[in-house]
C-alpha positions in Angstrom: -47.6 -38.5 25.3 -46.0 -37.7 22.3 -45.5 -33.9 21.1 -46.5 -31.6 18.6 -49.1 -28.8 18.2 -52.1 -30.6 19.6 -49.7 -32.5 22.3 -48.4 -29.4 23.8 -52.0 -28.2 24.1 -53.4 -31.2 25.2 -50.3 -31.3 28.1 -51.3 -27.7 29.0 -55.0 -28.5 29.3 -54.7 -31.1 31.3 -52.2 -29.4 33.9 -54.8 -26.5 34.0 -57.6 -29.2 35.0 -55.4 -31.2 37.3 -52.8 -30.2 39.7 -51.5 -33.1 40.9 -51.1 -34.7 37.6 -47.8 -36.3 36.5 -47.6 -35.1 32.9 -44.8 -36.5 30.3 -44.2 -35.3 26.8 -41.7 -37.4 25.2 -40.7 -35.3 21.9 -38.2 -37.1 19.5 -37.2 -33.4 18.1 -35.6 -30.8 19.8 -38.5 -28.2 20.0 -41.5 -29.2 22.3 -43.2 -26.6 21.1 -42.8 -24.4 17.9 -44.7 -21.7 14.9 -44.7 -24.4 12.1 -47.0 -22.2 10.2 -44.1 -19.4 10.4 -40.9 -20.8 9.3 -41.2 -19.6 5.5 -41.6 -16.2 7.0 -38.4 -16.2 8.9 -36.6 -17.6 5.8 -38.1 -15.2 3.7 -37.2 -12.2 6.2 -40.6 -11.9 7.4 -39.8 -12.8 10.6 -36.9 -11.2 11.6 -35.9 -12.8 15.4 -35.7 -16.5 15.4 -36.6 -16.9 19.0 -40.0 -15.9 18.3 -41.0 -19.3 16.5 -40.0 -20.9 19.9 -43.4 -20.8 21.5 -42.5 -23.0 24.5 -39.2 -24.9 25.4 -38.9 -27.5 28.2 -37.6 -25.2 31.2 -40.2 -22.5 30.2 -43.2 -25.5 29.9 -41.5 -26.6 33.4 -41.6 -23.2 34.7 -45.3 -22.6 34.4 -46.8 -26.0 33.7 -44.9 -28.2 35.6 -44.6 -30.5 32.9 -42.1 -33.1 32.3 -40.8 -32.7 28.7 -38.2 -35.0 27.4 -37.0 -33.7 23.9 -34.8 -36.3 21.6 -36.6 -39.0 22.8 -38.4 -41.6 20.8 -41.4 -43.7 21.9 -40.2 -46.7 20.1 -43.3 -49.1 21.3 -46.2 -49.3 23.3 -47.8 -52.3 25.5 -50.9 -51.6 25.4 -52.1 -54.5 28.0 -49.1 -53.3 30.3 -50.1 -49.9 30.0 -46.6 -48.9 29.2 -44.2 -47.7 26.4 -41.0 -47.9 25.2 -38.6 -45.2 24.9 -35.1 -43.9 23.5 -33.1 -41.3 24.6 -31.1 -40.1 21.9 -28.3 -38.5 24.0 -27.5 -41.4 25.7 -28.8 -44.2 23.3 -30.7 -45.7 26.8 -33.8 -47.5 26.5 -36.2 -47.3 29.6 -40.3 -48.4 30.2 -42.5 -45.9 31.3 -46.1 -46.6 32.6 -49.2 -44.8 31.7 -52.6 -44.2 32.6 -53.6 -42.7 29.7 -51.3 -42.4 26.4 -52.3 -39.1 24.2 -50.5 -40.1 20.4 -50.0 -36.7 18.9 -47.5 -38.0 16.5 -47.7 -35.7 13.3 -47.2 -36.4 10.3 -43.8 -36.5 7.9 -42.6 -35.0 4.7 -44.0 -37.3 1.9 -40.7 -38.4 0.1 -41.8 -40.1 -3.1 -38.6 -42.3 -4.5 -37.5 -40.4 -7.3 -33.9 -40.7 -8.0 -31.7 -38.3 -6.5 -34.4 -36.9 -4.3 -31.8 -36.8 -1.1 -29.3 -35.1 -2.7 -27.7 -31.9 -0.9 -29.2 -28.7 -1.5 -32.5 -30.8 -1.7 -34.8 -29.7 1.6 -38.4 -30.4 2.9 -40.0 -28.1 5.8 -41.5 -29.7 9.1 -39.5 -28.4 11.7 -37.4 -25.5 13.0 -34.0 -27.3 12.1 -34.7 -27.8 8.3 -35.6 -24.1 8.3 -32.0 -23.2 9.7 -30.9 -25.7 7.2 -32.3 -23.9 4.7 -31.5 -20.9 5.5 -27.4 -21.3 6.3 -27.6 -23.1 2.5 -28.7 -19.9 1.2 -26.7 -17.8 3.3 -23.5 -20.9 2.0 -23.9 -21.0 -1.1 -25.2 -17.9 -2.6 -27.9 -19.5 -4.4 -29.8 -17.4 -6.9 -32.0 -20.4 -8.3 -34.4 -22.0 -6.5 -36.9 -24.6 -7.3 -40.1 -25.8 -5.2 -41.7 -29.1 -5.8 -45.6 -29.3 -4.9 -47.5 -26.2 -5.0 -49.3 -26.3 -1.9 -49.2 -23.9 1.6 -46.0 -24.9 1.7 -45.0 -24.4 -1.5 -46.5 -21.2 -2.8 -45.9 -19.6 0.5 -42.0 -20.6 0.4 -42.1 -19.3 -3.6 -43.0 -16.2 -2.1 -40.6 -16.0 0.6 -38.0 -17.2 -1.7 -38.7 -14.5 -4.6 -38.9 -11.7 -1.4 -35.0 -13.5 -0.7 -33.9 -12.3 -4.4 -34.0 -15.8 -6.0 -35.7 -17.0 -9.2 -38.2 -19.4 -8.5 -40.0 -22.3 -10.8 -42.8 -24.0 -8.8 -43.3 -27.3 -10.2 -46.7 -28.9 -9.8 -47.7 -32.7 -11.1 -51.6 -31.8 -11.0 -53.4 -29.7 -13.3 -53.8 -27.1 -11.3 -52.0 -25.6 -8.1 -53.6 -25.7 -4.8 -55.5 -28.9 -4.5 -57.7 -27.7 -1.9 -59.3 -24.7 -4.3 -61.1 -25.8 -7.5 -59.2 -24.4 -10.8 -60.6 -21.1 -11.7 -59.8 -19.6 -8.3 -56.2 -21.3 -8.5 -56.2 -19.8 -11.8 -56.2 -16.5 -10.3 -53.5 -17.3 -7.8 -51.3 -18.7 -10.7 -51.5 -15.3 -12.3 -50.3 -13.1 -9.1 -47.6 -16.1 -8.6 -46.6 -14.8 -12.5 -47.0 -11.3 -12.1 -44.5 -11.4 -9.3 -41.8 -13.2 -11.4 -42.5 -17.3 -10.5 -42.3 -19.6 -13.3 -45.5 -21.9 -12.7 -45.4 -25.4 -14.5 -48.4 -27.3 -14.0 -49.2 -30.9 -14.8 -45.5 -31.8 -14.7 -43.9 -33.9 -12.4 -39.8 -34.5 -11.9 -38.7 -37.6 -12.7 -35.3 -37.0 -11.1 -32.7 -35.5 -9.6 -29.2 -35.7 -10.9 -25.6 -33.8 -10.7 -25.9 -30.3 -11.9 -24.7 -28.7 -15.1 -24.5 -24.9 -15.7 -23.1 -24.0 -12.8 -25.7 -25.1 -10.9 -25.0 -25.9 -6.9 -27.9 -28.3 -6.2 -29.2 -30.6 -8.6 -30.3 -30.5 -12.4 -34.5 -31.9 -12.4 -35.1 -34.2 -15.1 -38.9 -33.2 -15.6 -41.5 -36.3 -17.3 -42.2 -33.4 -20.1 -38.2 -33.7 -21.2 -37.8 -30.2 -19.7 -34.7 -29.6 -17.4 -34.2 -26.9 -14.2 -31.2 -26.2 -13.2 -31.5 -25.5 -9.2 -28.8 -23.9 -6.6 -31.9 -25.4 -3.8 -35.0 -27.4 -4.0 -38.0 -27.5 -1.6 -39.8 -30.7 -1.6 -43.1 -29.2 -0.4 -44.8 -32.7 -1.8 -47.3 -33.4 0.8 -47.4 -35.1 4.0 -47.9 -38.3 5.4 -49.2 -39.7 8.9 -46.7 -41.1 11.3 -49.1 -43.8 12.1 -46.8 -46.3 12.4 -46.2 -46.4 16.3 -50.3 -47.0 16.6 -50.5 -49.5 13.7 -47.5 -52.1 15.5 -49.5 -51.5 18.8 -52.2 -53.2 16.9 -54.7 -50.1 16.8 -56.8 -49.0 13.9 -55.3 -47.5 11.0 -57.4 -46.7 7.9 -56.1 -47.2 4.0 -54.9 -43.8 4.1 -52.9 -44.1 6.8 -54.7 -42.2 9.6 -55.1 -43.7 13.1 -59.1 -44.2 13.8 -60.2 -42.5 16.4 -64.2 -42.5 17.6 -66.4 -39.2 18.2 -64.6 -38.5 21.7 -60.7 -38.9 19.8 -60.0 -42.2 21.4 -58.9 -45.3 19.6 -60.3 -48.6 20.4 -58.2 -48.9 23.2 -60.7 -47.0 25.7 -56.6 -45.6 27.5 -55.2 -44.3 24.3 -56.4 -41.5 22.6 -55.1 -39.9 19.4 -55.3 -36.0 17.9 -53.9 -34.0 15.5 -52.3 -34.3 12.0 -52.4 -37.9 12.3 -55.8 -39.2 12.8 -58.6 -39.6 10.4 -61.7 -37.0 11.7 -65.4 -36.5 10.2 -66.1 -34.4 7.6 -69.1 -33.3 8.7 -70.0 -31.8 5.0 -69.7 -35.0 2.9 -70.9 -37.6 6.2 -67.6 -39.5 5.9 -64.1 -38.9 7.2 -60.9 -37.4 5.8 -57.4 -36.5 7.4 -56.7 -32.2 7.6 -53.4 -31.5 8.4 -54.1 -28.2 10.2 -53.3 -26.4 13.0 -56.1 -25.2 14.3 -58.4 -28.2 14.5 -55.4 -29.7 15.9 -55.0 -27.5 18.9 -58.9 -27.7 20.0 -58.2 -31.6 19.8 -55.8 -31.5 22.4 -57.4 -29.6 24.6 -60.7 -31.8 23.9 -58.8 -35.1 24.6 -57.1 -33.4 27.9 -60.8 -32.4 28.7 -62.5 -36.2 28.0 -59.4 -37.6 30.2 -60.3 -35.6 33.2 -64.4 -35.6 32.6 -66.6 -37.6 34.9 -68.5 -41.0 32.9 -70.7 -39.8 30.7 -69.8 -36.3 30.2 -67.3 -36.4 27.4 -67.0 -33.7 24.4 -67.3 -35.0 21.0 -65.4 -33.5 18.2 -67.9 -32.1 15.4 -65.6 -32.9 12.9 -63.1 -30.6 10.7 -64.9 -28.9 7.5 -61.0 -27.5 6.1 -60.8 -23.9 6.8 -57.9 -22.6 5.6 -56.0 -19.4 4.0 -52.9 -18.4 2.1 -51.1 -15.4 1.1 -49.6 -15.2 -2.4 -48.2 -12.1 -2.6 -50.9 -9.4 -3.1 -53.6 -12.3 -2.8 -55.0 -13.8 -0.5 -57.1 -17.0 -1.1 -59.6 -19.0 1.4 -61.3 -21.7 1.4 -63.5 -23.8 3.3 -66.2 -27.2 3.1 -65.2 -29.4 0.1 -64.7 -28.1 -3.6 -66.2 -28.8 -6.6 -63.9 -31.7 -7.9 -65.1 -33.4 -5.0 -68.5 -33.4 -5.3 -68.6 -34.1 -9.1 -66.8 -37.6 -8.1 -68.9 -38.1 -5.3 -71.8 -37.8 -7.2 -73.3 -35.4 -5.1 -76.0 -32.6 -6.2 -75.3 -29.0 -6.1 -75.3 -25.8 -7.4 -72.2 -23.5 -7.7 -72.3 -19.6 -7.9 -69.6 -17.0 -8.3 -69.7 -13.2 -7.8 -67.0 -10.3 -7.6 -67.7 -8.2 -4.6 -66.0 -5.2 -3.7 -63.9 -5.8 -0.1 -66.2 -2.8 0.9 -68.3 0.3 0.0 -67.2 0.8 -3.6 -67.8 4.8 -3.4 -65.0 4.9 0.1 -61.2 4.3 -1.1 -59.4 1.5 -1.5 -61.9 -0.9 -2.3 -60.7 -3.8 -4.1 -62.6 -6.6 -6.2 -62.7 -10.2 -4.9 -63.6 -13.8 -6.7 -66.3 -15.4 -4.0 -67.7 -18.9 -5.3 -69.9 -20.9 -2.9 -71.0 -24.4 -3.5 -74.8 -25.2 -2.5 -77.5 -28.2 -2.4 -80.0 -26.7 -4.8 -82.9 -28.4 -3.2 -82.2 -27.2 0.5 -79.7 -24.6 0.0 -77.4 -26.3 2.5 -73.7 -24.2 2.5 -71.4 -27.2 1.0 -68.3 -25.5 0.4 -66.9 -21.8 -0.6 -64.0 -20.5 -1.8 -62.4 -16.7 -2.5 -59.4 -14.9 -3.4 -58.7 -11.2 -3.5 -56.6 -8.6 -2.4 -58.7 -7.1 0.5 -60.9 -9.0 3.7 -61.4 -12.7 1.6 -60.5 -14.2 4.7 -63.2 -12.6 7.0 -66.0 -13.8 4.5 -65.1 -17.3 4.1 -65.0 -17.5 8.1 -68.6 -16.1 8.0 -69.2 -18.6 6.1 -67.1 -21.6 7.9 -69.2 -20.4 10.9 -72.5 -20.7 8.9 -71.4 -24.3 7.7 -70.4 -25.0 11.5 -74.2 -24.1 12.5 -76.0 -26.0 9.5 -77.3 -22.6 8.1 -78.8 -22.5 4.3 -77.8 -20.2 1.6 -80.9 -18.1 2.8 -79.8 -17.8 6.3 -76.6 -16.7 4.6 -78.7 -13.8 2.7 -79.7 -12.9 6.3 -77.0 -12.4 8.1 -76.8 -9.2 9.9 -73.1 -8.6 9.8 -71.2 -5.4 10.3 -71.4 -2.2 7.8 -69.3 1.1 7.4 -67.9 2.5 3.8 -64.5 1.7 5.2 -65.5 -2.0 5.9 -68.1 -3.4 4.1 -71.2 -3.0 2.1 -74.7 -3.0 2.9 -75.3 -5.7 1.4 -72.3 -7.6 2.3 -70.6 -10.6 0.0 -71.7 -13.3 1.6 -75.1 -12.0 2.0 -74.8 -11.3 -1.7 -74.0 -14.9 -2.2 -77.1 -15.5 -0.1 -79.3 -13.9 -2.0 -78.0 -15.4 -5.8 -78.5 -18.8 -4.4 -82.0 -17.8 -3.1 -83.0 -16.7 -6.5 -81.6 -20.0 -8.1 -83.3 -22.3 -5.3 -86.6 -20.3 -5.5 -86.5 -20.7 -10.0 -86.0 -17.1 -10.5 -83.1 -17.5 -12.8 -81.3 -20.1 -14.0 -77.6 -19.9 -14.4 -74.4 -21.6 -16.0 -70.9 -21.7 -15.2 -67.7 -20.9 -17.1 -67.1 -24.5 -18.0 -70.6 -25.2 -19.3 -70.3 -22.4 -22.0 -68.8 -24.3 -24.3 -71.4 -27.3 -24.6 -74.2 -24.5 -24.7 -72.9 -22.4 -27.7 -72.8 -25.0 -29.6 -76.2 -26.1 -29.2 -78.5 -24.7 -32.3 -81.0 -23.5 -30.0 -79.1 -21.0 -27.9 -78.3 -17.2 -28.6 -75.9 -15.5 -27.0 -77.1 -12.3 -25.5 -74.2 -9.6 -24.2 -75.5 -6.9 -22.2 -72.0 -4.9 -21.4 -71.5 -1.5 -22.5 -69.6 -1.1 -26.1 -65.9 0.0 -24.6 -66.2 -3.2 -22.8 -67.3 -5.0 -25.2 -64.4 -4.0 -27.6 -61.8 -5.8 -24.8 -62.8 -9.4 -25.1 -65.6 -11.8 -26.0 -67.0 -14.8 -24.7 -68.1 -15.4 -27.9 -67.5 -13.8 -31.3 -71.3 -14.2 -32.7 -73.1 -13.0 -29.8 -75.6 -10.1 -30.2 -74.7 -7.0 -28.2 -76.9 -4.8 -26.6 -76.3 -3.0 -23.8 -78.5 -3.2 -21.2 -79.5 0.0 -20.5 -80.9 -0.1 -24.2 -82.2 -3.4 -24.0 -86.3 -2.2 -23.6 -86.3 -0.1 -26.4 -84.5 -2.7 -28.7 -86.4 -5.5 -28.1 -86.7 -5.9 -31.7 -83.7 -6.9 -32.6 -84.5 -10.0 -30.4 -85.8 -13.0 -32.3 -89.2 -14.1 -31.0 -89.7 -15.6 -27.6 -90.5 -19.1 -28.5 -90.3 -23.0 -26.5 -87.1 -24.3 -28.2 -85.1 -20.6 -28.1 -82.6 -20.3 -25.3 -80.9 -16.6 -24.4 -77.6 -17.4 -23.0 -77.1 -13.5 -21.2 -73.3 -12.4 -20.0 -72.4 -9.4 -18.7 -69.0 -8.7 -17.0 -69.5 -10.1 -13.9 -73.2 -11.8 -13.9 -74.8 -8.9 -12.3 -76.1 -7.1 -14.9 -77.2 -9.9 -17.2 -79.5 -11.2 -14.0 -81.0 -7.8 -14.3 -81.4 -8.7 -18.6 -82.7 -12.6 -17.5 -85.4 -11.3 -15.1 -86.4 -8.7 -17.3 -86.6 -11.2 -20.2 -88.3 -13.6 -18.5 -91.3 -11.5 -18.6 -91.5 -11.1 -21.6 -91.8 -15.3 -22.6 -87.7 -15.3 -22.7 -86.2 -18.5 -21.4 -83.0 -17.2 -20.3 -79.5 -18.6 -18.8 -77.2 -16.2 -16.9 -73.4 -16.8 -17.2 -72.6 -16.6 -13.1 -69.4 -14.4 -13.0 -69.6 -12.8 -16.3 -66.8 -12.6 -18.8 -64.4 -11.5 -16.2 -64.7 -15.2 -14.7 -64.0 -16.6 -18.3 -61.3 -14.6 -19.1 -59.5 -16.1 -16.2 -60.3 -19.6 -17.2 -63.2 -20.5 -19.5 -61.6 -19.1 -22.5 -58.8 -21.5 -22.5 -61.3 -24.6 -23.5 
């Protein structure tokens, strides 16, 4: 067995379930078992005491688990019709065989290092594993840097910009998409891109670095040639870049390794080989959303794999557990912020070609009347003709994270956007609203499903503006209207005047179209349905000019 999160679990698991057991982990690092997830926190002073990241070491995993843990050693090969592999010891540079009944790969996955010129230079450092953190940390300690510089703004990297700005440093994140966060669609990352701002980041997007090379101005890293012409000056560099599958052991044993480089494994997390079973962030799993299968480098789904796999080693024929697949639920904190996401985003299904409808709404965290309540950006992605929950996504200052694992959960149990509007989940001013936001989100896609209102997004303003048929209709109240506009020739009137000033409306005829906006899409549902009944044909901007301030204005 080879370590990492889901090997140590798997280990554990199967010591629980079998006694007598002989149990290796062969772990070609020195930690057998470690907090990945909280090494930016201990850099960033977070996480005061080191020792706390050490979960597990080998005399402690001896101790209570009798397991035989053999750190700084390498499995270099395995036979897989000798049922044996191949290992190194590092200390002694000895090779020996070892035999296996069953081989659990839990081999990870690396530090994507692109070749771009310079790239190993010193002060240059990637994150996987508790020594690059104390690497990182006696550099800044060493050197006194005061400018740092994180490539890739992903977990990794927003969460070490943040740790690094809490350190005292400047920080430039540099990101080659459009957009940070790949994972979110880009008027949520929008959002986070601002609080990254507001807190003193420099954010460059849709710029990648060409390379590295010596420094100038005093610098005690490297200067970044950027593909723009641009040029950062950096005392350290985090290559948070991505990761990549160490598949490599299971492709040379002749097992199945897809084009993306993940090892196949079937719905039980064994390869082909019926003795040699594979979890974690190598291996390719089922995204139950789309029907297909993806790789999620997480730690959660990787931990319930290993105990799965330690569970269908020990279960009698016939009784194995079969993984559900992984739908991607995942957080971050940025700052004040904190964004969640779960199922697949937008992007995706646009270039999959698949159907749906997308909604956003800004909830209060709870009971708007009780203190503290703060406002959060919720969209959820739907199918419109069966109201199937394909994705959703929030950020927010205030309980984001407990909605989109309501919803996760919903996704996990096939629920519909109007089991979503159903939900009885828990209520008190200091907690929640009566009608809670992802009930709320329930309900919007209910009325859209059902044809009670038809709505837009930010991005489709543009296209129906121009169109000769459409008048823009804004319902806020006159202060806010004198803050920004959606668009300059709309007609205003508020709508608690709307009734009595219907005149000012042109008729209700076929080829007229009232594009209605409010601030956040609430009010001007009120103005559609209202409308409506009147002979209106009507189109509600969903999230209101507050959503197109943060994005839609810049098309």
């Amino acid at each position: 067995m080879h370590s990492s999160v889901a090997g140590a679990s798997a280990a554990a698991r199967l010591r629980r379930l079998d006694e007598k057991a002989s149990i290796i982990i062969f772990e070609k690092g020195q930690d057998p078992s470690f907090a990945n997830c909280g090494m930016p926190y201990h850099i960033g002073g977070e996480i005061m005491d080191r020792s706390k990241l050490n979960v597990q070491t080998p005399a402690s995993l001896k101790a209570r688990l009798n397991l035989d843990v053999r750190c700084l050693t390498e499995v270099l090969s395995i036979n897989r019709e000798a049922k044996t592999v191949q290992v190194l010891e590092y200390a002694t540079q000895t090779q020996s065989t070892e035999p296996y009944d069953d081989l659990i790969l839990s081999v990870g996955a690396k530090a994507f290092m692109p070749p771009i010129p310079g790239i190993s230079r010193k002060g240059n450092f990637a994150l996987r594993n508790l020594q690059d953190m104390d690497q990182i940390d006696g550099w800044l300690k060493e050197s006194g840097a005061k400018r740092a510089v994180v490539a890739g703004a992903g977990f990794i990297g927003i969460e070490m910009a943040e740790q690094l700005k809490h350190r005292g440093l400047d920080v430039v994140l540099v990101e080659a998409a459009p957009q940070i966060m790949a994972p979110i669609d880009v008027e949520i990352a929008a959002m986070l891109q601002k609080e990254l701002e507001a807190n003193g980041v420099r954010v460059l997007v849709g710029d990648a670095i060409d390379a590295f090379e010596e420094p100038t101005d005093g610098a005690m890293g490297s200067d970044l040639v950027l593909k723009s012409g641009g040029r950062l000056h950096a005392d350290l560099v985090i290559l948070g870049l991505g990761v990549r599958a160490e598949s490599k052991l299971a492709k040379e044993a002749g097992l199945e390794v897809s084009v993306r480089g993940g090892i196949v494994v079937d719905d039980f997390l064994r390869t082909a080989d019926p003795h040699v079973w594979a979890v974690g962030d190598a291996i390719e799993v089922k995204n139950p959303t789309l029907g297909d299968s993806w790789m999620v480098a997480m730690a959660g789904p990787a931990n319930r794999q290993g105990r799965m796999v330690a569970d269908n080693i020990c279960a009698a024929p016939g009784t194995l557990r079969s993984y559900r697949g992984t739908i991607g639920t995942s957080v971050l904190r940025c700052f004040s912020y904190t964004c969640a996401c779960t199922g697949v985003n937008e992007r995706t299904l646009k270039s999959r070609g698949v159907p749906y409808k997308a909604i956003h709404l800004w909830p209060a965290s709870h009971a708007g009347y009780y203190p503290g309540s703060t406002e959060m950006l919720l969209k959820v992605l739907f199918d419109p003709t069966d109201g199937r929950v394909l994705g959703a996504q929030a950020t927010g200052k205030d309980k984001v994270e407990k909605r989109i694992d309501v919803i996760a959960t919903a996704m996990h149990s096939h629920l519909t956007m109007d089991d979503l509007a159903e939900l009885e989940l828990c209520y008190a001013p200091p907690y929640g609203g009566a009608k809670d936001p992802v009930n709320l989100a329930g309900m919007m896609g209910q009325n859209i499903i059902d044809g009670l209102v038809k709505t837009c997004t930010w991005d489709e303003v543009p296209a129906l503006v121009n169109k000769p048929e459409t008048l823009v209709l804004d319902v806020r109240t006159e202060k806010e209207r004198d803050t920004t506009l959606v668009y300059a020739k709309s007609l205003h009137i508020p709508i608690d005047q709307l009734r009595g000033r219907f005149a000012e409306l042109p008729p209700a005829v076929e080829n007229k179209v009232l594009l209605i906006h409010c601030e956040s899409g609430l009010r001007s549902y009120y103005a559609c349905v209202m409308l409506q009944q009147h002979g209106y044909t009507c189109i509600n901007l969903c999230g209101g000019n507050k959503l197109w301030q943060v994005y839609g204005s810049t098309l």
